[in-house]
N, C-alpha and C positions, 0 to 999 in steps of 0.2 A: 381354053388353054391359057390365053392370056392373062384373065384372073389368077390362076394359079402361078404363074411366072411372081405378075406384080405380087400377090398375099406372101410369095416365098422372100423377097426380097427384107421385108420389114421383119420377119421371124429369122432370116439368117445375120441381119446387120443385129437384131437384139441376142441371138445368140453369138455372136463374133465378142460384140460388147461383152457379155458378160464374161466370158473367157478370159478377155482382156482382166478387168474389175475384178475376177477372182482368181489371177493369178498375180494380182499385184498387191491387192488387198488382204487377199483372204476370206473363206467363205464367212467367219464372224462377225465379220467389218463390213460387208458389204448386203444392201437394203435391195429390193426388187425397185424401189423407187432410186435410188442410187444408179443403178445400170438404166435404167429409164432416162433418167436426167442428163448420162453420159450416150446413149444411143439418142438424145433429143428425140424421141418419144412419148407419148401418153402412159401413164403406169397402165391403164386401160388395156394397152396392145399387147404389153408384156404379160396378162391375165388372159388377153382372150384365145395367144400362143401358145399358153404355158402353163397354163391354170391357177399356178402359186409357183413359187420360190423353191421346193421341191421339186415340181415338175420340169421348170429351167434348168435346174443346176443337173437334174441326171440326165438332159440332153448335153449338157456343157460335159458332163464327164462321158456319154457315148461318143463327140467327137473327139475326145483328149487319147479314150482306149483305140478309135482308131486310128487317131496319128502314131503311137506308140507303138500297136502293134503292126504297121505297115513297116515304120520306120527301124523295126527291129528286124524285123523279115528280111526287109530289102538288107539291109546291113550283112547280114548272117550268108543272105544268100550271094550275095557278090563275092566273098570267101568261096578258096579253093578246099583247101585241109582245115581238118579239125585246128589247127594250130593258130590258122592265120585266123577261122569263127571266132575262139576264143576271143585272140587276140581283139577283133571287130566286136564283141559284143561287150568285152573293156572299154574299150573307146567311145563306143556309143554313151556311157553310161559317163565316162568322162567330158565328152560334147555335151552332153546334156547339163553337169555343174558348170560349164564354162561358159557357152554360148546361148543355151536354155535352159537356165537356171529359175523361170518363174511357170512355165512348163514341170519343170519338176517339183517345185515349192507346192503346184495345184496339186498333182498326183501324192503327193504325201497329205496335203490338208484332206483330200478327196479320202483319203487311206483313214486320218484321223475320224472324222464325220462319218465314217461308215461301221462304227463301231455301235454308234447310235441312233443311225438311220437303214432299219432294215433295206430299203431299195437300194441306199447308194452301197448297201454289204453287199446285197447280192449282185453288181455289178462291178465292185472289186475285185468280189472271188473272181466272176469269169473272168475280166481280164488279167491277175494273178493266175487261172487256170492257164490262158490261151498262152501267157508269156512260156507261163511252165511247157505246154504244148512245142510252141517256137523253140526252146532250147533243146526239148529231148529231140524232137524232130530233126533239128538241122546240127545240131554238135552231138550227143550221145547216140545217137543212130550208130550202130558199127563200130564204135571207136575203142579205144583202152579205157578212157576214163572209167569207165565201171566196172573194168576188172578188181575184183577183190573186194567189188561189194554187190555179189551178186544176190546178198539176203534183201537188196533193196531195190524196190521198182525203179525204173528209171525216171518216172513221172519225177518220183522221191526227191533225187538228185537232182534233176532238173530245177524241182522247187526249192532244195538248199541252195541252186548255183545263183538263184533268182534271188533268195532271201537275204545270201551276203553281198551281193553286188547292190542291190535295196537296201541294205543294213547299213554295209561303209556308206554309199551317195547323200545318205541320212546323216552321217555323222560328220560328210566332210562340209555340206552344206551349213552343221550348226558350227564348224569351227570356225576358229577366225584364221590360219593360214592353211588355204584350199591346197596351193599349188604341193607343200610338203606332207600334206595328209594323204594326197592320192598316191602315195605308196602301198597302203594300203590296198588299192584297185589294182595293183601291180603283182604283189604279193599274191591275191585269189586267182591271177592270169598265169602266175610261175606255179602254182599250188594246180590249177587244173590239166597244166600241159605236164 
């Protein structure tokens, strides 16, 4: 048991590292031997944990999907009415450009790179499923919003509510003044309620 304690310790400080490194870097910029050199580790340890640089980075993004979707959950669920989720799951997405903004920098390059790497696509979509899951579950359950469009699953909606809140965070990130673009975030919040 204690081998297994100790072996976890040196695979979680290299996956912590790497998080760190490719959320400041960027996955293009950054080397297996790079997170090595920043976790002062053997390139060695980082292969014999992780096999390659693919194998690291889709554990780094299994822990990113589930901070997000914890952190979305709990958000959603501390809300009373539809009004004030909305409201929370605005916010959230707001917190995220403001205070973790390299958090979100991974999840969009993570988004990028998965267009070209089938594993990291297929762990996309689920978590773009699961989020879709999180919003129909906790805000379109029951609600109005999907009066008057009943030609459309709620999954649907769910994944447009998901797509433009992803869309604008995307764009206010590449602008250069954040604070007067998250109107935009504001607007999708008055648009849903």
């Amino acid at each position: 048991m204690k081998k297994k304690i100790e072996k976890a310790k040196p695979s979680q400080k290299i996956l912590t590292t790497a998080f760190e490194c490719l959320s400041t870097k960027g996955y293009a910029n950054v080397s297996m031997r790079d997170i090595a050199n920043e976790a002062g580790v053997a390139l060695s340890h980082l292969t014999y944990y992780y096999k390659n640089k693919e194998g690291l980075f889709t554990e780094v993004i299994n822990m990113m999907m589930h901070q997000y979707l914890h952190e979305i959950e709990d958000s959603l669920k501390s809300a009373a009415s539809t009004k004030e989720k909305i409201a929370s799951l605005v916010r959230y997405f707001k917190e995220l450009i403001r205070d973790k903004p390299n958090l979100l920098r991974l999840f969009i390059d993570f988004t990028a790179q998965a267009l070209w790497l089938p594993s990291f696509g297929e762990q996309v979509d689920s978590l773009f499923n699961n989020l879709a899951e999180i919003i129909d579950k906790n805000i379109l359950a029951d609600t109005e919003i999907c009066k008057g469009l009943q030609e459309y699953s709620s999954k649907s909606i769910a994944r447009l509510i998901l797509g433009a809140l992803y869309g604008v965070s995307i764009q206010i990130m590449l602008g250069s003044d954040k604070e007067s673009t998250f109107e935009s975030l504001n607007l999708a919040e008055s648009l849903l309620n």
